[in-house]
MARMI-958312 format. One record per residue: x negated, y negated, z negated of N, C-alpha, C in turn; residue number from 1. Coordinates in steps of 0.001 Angstrom, whole numbers, plus 500000, padded with zeros to 6 digits. Example, Ala and Ser with C-alpha at 12.3 -4.5 7.8 and 13.67 -1.06 7.14 Angstrom:
residues 2
REC, 486810, 505690, 492200, 487700, 504500, 492200, 486800, 503300, 492200, 1
REC, 487150, 502250, 492920, 486330, 501060, 492860, 487100, 499970, 492130, 2
***
This chain:
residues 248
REC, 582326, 295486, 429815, 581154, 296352, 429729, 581128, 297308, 430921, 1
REC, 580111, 297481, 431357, 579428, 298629, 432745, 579101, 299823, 431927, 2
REC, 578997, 300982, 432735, 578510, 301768, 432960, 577854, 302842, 433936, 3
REC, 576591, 303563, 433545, 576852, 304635, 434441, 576563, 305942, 434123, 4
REC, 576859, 306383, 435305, 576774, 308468, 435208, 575981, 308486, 435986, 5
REC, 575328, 309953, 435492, 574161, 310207, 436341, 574590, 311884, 436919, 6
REC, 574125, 311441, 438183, 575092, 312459, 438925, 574437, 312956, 440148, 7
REC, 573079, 313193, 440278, 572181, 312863, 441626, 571490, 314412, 441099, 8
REC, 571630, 314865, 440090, 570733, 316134, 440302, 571598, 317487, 441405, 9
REC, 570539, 318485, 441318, 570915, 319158, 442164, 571547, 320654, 441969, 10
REC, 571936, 320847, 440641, 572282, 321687, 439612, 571618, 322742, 439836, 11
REC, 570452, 322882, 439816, 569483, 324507, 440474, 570566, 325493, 439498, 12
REC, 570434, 325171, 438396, 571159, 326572, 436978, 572126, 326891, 437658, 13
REC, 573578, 326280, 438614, 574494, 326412, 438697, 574732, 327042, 440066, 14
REC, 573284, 327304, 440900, 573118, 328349, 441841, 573703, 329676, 442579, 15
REC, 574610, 329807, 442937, 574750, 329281, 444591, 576042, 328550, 444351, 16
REC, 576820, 328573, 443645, 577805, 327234, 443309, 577274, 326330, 444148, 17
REC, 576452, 325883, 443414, 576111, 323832, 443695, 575252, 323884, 445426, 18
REC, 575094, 325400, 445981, 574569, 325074, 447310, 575435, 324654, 448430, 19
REC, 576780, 324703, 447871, 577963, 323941, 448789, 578356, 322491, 447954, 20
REC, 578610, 323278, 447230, 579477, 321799, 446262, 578142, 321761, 444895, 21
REC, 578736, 319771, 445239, 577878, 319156, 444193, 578111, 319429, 442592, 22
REC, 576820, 319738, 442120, 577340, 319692, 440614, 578219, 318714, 439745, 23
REC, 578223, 317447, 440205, 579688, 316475, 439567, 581319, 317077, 439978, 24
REC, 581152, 317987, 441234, 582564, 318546, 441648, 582950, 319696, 441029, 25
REC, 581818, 320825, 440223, 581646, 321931, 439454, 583273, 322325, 438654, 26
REC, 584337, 322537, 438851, 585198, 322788, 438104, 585248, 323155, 436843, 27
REC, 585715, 322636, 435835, 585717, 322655, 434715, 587016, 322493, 433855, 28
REC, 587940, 323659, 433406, 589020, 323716, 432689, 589918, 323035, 433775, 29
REC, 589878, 322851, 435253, 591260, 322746, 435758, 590699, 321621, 436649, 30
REC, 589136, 320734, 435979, 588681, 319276, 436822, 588073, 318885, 436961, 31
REC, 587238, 318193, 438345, 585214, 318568, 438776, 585029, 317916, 437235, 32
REC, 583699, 318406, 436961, 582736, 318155, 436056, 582882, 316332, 435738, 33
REC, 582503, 315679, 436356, 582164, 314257, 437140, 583386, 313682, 436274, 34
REC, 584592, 314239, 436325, 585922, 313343, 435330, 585888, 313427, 434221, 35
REC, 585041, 313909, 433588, 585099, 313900, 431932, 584669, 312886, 431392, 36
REC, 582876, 312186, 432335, 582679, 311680, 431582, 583435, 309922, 431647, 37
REC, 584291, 310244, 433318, 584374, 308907, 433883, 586076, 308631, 433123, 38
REC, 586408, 309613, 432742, 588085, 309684, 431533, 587488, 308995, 430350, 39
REC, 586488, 309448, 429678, 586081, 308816, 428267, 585537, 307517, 428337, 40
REC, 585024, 307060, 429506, 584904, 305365, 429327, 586005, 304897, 429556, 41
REC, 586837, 305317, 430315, 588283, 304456, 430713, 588994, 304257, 429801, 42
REC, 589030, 305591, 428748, 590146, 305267, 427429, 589189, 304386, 426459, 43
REC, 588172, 304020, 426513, 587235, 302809, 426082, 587181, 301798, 426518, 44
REC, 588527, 301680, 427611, 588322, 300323, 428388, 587498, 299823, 429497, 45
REC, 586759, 301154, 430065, 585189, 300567, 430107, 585580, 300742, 432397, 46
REC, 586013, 300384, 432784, 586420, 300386, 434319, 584933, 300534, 435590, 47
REC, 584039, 299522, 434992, 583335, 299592, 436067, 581824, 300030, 435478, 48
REC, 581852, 301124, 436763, 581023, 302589, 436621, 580179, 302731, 437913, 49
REC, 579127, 302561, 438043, 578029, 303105, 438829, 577615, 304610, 438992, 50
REC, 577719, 305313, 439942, 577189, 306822, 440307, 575926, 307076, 440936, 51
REC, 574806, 307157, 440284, 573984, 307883, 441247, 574433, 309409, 441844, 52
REC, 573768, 309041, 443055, 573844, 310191, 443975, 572833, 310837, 444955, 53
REC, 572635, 311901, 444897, 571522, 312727, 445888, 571920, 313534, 446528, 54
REC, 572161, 314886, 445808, 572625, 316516, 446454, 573780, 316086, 446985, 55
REC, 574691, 316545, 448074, 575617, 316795, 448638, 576432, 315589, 448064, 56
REC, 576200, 314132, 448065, 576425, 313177, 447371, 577576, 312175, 448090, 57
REC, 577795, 312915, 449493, 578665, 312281, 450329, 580091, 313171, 449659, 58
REC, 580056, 314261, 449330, 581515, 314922, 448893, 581758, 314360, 447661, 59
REC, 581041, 313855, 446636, 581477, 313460, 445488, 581850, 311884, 445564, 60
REC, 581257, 310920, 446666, 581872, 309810, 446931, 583077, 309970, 447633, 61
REC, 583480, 311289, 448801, 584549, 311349, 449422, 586068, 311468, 448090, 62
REC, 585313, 312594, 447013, 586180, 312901, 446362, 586699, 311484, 445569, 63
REC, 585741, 310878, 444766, 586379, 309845, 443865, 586382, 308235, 444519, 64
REC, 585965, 308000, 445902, 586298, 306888, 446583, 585984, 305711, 445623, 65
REC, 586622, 304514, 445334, 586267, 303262, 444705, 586824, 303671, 443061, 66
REC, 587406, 304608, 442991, 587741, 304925, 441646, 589545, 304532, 440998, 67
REC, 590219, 304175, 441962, 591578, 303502, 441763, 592559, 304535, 441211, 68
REC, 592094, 305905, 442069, 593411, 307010, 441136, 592737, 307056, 440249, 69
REC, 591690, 307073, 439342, 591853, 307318, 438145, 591836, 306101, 437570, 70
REC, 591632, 305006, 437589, 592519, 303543, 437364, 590758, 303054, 437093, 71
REC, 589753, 303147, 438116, 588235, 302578, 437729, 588103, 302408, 438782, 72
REC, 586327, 301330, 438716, 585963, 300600, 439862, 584635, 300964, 440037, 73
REC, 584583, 301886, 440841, 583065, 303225, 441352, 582478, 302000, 442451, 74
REC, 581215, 302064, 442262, 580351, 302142, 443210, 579218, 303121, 442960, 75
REC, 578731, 303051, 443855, 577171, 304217, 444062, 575730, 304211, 444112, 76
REC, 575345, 304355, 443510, 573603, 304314, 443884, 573290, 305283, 444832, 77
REC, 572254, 305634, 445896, 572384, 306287, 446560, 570779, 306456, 446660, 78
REC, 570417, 307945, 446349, 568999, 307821, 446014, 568552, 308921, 447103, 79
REC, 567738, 308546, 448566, 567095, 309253, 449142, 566174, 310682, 448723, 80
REC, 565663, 310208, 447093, 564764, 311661, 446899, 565428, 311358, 445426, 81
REC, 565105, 312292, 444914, 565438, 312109, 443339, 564670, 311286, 442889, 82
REC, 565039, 310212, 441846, 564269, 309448, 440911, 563857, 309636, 439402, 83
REC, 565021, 310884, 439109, 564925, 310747, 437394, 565563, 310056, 437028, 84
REC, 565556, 310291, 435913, 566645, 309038, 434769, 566431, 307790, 434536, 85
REC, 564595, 307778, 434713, 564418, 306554, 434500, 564295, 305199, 435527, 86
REC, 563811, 306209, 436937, 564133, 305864, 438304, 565580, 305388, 439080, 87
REC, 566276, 306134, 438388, 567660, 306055, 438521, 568256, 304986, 438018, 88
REC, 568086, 304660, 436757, 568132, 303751, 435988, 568163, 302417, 436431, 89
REC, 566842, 302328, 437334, 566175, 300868, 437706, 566765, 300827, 438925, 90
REC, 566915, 301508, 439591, 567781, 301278, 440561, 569273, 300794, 441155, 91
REC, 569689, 301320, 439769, 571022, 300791, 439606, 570871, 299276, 438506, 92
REC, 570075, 298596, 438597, 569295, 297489, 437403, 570529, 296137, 437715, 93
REC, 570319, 296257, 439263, 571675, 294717, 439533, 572571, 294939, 439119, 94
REC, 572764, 296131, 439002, 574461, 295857, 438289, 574587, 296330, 436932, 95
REC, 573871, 296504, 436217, 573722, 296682, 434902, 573015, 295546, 433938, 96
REC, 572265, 294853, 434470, 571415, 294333, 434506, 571885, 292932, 432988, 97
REC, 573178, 292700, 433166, 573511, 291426, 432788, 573994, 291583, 431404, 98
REC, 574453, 292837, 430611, 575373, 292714, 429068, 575091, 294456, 429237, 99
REC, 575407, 294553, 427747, 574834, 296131, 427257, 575847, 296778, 428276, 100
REC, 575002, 298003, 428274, 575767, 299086, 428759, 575678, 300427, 428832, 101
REC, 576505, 301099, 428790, 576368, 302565, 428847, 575916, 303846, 429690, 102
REC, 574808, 304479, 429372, 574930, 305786, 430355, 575272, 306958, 429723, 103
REC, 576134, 307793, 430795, 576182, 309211, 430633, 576094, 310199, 431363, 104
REC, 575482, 311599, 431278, 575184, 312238, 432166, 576647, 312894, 432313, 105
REC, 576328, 313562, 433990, 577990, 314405, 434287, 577912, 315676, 433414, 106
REC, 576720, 316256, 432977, 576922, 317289, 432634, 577352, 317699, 430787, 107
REC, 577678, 316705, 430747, 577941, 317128, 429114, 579783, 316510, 428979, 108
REC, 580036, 317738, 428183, 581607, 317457, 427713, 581401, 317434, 426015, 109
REC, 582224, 316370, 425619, 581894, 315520, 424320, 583118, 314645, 424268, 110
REC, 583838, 314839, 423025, 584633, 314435, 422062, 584023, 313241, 420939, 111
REC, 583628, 312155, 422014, 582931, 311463, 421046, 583704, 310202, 421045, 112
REC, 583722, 309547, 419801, 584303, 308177, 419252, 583611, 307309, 419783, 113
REC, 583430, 306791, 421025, 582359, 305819, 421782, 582678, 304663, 421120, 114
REC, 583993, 303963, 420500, 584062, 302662, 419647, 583139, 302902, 418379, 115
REC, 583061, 303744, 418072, 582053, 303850, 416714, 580850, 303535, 417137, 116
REC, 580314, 304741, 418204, 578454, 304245, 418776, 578802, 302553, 419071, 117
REC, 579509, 301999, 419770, 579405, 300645, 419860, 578961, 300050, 418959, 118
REC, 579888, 299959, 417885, 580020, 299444, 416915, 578510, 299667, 416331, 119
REC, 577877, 301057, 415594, 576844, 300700, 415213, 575695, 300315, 415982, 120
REC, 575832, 300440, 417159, 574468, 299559, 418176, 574728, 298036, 418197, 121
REC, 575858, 297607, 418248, 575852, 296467, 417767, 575352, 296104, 416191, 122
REC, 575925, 297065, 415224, 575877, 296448, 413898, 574233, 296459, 413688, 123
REC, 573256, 297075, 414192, 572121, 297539, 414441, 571374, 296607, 415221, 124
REC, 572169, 295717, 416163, 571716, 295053, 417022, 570596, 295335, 418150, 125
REC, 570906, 297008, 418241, 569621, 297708, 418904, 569374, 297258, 420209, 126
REC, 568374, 297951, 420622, 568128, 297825, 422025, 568181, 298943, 422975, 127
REC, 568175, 300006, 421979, 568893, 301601, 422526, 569144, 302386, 421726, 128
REC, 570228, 302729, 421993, 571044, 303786, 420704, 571496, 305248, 421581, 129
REC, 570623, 306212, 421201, 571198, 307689, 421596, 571867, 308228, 420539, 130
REC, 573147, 308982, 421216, 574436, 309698, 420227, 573288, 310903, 420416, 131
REC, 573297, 311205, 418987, 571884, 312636, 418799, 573126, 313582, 417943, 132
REC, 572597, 314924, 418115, 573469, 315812, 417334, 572305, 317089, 416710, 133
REC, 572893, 317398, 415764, 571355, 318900, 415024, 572019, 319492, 415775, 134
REC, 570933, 320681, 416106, 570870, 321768, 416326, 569880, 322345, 415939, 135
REC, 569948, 323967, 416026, 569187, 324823, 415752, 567756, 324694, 416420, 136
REC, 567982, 324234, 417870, 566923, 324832, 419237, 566655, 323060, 419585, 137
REC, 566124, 322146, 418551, 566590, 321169, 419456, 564948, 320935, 419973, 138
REC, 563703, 321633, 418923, 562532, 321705, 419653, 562236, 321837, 420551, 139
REC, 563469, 323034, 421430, 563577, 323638, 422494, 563615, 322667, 424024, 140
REC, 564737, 321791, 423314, 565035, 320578, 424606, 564656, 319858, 423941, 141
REC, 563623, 318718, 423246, 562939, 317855, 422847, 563548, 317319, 422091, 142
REC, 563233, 317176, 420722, 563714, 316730, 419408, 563227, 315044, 419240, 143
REC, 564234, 314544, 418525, 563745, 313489, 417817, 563602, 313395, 416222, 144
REC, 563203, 312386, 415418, 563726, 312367, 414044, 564202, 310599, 414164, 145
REC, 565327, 311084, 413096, 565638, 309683, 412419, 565791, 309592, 411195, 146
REC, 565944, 308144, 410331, 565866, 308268, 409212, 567313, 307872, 408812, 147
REC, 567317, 307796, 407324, 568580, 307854, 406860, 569429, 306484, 407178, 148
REC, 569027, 305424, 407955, 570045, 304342, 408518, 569734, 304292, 409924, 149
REC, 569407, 305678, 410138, 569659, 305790, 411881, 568339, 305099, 412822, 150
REC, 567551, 304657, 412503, 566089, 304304, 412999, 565271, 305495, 413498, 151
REC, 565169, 305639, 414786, 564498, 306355, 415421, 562961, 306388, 415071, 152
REC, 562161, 307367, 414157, 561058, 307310, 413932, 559498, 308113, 414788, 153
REC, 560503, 309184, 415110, 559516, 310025, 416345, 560308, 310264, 417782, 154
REC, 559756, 310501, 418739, 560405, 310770, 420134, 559715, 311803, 420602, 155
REC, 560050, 312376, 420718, 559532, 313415, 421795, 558293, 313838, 420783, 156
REC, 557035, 313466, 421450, 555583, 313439, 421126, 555031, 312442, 420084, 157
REC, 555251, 311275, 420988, 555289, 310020, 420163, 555807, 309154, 419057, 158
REC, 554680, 308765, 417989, 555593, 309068, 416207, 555243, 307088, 416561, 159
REC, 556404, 306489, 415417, 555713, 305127, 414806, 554411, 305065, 414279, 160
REC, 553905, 304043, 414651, 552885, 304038, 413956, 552309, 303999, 412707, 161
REC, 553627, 303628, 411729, 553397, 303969, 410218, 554590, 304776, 410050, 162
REC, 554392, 306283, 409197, 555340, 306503, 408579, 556639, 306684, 407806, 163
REC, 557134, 306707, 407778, 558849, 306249, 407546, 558590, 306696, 406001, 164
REC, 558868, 305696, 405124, 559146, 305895, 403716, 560346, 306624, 403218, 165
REC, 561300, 307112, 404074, 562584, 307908, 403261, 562370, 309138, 404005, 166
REC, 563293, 310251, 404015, 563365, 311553, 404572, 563701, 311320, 405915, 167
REC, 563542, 312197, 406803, 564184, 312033, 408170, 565011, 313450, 408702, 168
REC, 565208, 312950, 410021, 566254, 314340, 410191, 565771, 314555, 411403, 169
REC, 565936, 315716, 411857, 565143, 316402, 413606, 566620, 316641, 414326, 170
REC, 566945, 316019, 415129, 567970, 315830, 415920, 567844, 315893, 417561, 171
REC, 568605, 316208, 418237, 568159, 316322, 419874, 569231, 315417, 420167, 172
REC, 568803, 315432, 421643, 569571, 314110, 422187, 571125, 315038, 423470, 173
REC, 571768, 314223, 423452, 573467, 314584, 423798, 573600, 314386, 425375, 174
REC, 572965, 313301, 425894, 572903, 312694, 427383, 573974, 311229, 427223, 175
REC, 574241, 310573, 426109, 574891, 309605, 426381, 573575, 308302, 425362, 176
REC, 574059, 307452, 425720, 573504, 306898, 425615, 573904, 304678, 425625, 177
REC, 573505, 303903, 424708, 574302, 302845, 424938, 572767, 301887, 424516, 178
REC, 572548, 300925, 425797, 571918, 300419, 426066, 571550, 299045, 426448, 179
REC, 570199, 297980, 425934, 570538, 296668, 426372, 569886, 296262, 427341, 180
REC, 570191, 295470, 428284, 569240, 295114, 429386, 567333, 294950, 429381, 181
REC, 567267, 294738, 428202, 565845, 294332, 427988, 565113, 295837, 427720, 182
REC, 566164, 297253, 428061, 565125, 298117, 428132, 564397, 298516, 429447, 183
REC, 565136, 297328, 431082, 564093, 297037, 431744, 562999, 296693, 431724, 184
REC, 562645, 295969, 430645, 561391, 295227, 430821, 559868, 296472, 430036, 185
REC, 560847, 297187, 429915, 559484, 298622, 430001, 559739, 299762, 431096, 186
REC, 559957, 299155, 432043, 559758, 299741, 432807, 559247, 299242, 434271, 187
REC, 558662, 299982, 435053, 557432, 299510, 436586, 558527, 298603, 436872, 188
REC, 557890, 297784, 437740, 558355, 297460, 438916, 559047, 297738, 439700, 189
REC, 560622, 297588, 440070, 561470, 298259, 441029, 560975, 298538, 442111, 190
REC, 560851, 299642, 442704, 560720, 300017, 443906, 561519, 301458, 444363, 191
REC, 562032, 301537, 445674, 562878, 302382, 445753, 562848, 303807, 445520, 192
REC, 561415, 304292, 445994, 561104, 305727, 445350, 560045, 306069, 444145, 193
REC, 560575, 305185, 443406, 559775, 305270, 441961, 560582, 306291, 441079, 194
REC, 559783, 307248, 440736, 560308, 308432, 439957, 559806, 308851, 438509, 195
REC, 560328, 308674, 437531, 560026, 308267, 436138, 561370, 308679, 435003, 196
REC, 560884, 309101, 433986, 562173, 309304, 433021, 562276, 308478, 431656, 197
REC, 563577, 308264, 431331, 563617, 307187, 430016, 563229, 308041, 429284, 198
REC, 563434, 309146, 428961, 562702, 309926, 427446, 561252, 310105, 427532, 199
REC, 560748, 310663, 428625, 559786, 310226, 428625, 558345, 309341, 428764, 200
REC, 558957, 307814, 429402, 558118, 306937, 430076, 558779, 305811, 428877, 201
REC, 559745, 305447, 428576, 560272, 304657, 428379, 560526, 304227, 426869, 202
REC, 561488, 305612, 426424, 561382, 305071, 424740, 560790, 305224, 423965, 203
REC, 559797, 306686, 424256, 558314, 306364, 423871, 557769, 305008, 423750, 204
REC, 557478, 304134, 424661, 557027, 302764, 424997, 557578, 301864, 424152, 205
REC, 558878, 301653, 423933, 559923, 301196, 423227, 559255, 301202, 421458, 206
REC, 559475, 303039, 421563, 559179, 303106, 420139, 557491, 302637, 419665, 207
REC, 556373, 302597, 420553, 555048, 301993, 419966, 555388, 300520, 419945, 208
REC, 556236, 300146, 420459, 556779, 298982, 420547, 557123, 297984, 419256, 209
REC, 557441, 299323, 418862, 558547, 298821, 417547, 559958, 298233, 417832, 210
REC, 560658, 298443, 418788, 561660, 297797, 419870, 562639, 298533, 418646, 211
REC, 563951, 297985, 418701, 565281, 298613, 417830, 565831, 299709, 418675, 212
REC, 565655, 300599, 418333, 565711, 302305, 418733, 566398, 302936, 417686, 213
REC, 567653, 303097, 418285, 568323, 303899, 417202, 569063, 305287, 417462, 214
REC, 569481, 306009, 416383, 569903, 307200, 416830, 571577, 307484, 416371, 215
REC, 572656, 307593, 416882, 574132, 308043, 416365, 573844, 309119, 415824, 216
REC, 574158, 309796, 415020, 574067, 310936, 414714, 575755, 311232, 414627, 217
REC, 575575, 312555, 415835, 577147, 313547, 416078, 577227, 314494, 416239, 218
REC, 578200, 314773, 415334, 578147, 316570, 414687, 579845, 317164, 415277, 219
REC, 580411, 316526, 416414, 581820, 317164, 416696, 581515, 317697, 418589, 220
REC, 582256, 318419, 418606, 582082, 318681, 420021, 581540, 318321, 420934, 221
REC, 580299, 318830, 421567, 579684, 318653, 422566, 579194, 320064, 423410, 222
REC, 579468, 319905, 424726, 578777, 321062, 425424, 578370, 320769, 426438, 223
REC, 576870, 320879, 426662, 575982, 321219, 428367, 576700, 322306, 429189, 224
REC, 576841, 321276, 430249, 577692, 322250, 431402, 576583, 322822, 432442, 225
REC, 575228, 322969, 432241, 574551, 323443, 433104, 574421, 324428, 433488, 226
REC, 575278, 325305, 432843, 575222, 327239, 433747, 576431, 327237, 433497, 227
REC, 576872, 328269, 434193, 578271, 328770, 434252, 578399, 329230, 433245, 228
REC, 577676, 330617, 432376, 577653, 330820, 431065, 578115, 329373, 429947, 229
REC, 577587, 328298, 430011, 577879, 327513, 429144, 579733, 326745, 429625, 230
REC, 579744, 326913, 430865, 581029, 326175, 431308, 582291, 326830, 431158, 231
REC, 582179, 328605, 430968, 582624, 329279, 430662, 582999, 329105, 429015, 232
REC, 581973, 329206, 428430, 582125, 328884, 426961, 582965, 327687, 426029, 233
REC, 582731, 326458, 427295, 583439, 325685, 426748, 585003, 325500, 427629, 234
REC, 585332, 325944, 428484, 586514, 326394, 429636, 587220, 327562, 428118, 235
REC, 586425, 327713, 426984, 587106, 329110, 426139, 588112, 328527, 425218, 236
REC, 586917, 327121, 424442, 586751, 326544, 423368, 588320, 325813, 423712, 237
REC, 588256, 325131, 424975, 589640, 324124, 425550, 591191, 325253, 424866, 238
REC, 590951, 326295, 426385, 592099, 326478, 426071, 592271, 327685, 424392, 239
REC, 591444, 327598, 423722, 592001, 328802, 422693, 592102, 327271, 421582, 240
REC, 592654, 326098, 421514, 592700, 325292, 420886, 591267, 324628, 419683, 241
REC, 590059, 325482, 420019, 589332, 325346, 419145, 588049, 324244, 419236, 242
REC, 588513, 323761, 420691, 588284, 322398, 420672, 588821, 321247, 421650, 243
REC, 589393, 320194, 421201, 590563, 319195, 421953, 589185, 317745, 422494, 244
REC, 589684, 317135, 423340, 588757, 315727, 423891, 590202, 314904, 423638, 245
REC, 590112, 313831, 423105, 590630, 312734, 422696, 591415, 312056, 423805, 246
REC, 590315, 311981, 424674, 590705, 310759, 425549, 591390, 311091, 427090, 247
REC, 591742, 312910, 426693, 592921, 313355, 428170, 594021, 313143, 427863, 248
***
């Protein structure tokens, strides 16, 4: 199995930090940002990993090279202007292209059981499965609902077209994500500066679709590293034991 990280933004929040160094290099509890998420596929087995790259994108290829000290096999996307997630996505399409696979963004640190999401996107036989977690604010960063066997019923804006007969739950999305090739085929035409996002262009589309869209639902450690305030917070959580990652 492939994967990738998405690693091409330009961390504005993390300001004047990220105006030298890239936000994947961002230090975090002792190690750039960028190794957390590329440690948790490895103890999943998962070796070969694609990086998009934009901002200052030559220091974060200098830093992690083909990926061998940390025992993985990096290559790079290399994106002249920003594309988005969903741009990004398609760009990196040849090498993803062939058996499910995984994305994750650099900026989230998460203690998550990735053999489990497998497992139910397979048992589900989906065609995209986001690890979703409640929160309070998730209106805030764009909510979804799902229902009680994990079927994605609203996105964003965009609801199914019939109603969901059981209760549902309002959940936001984590930045990981496990995915099958055929969620190319809703999306343009490759071209190199095509700029577009999967939450919003894509699984919308999916979901009028009726496409198998599903949601993990995870309630254990996760934190957005996008301000220092938050990197701080979870740099607290590490060392006062009150929250551990599995897979260091």
């Amino acid at each position: 199995m492939k994967a990738m990280v998405f690693a091409a933004g330009e961390g504005q929040r993390l300001r004047p930090i990220t105006e030298k160094t890239p936000k994947p290099l961002v230090p975090v509890a002792g190690r750039p940002m960028i190794e957390y998420p590329l440690l948790l596929l490895r103890h999943y087995g998962i070796e070969e990993i694609i990086i998009n790259l934009h901002h200052l994108g030559g220091q974060v290829e200098s830093y992690l090279g083909d990926g061998a000290n940390l025992g993985l096999k990096l290559c790079y996307s290399k994106e002249a202007e920003l594309l988005d997630t969903g741009g990004g996505l398609l760009k990196a399409k040849p090498f993803l292209e062939d058996a499910t696979f995984i994305v994750i963004n650099t900026d989230v640190l998460v203690d998550l059981p990735l053999a489990e999401v497998l497992a139910f996107h397979r048992r589900n036989a989906a065609a995209a499965t986001l690890v979703l977690r409640p929160d309070a604010h998730a209106d805030r960063y764009g909510s979804m609902d799902i229902t009680a066997d994990g079927h994605i019923c609203r996105f964003l804006k965009t609801k199914m077209p019939e109603a969901p007969s059981t209760p549902v739950r309002k959940l936001m999305f984590t930045g990981v994500q496990v995915l099958e090739p055929r969620v190319f085929d809703y999306m343009p035409a490759p071209a190199e500066t095509e700029k577009f996002s999967t939450t919003r262009d894509v699984y919308p589309k999916m979901l009028l679709q009726r496409d198998r869209l599903f949601g993990f639902s995870f309630d254990g450690f996760w934190r957005d590293l996008g301000t220092v305030e938050r990197i701080r917070e979870a740099e607290e959580r590490l060392s006062e034991g009150r929250a551990k990652l599995h897979y260091l």
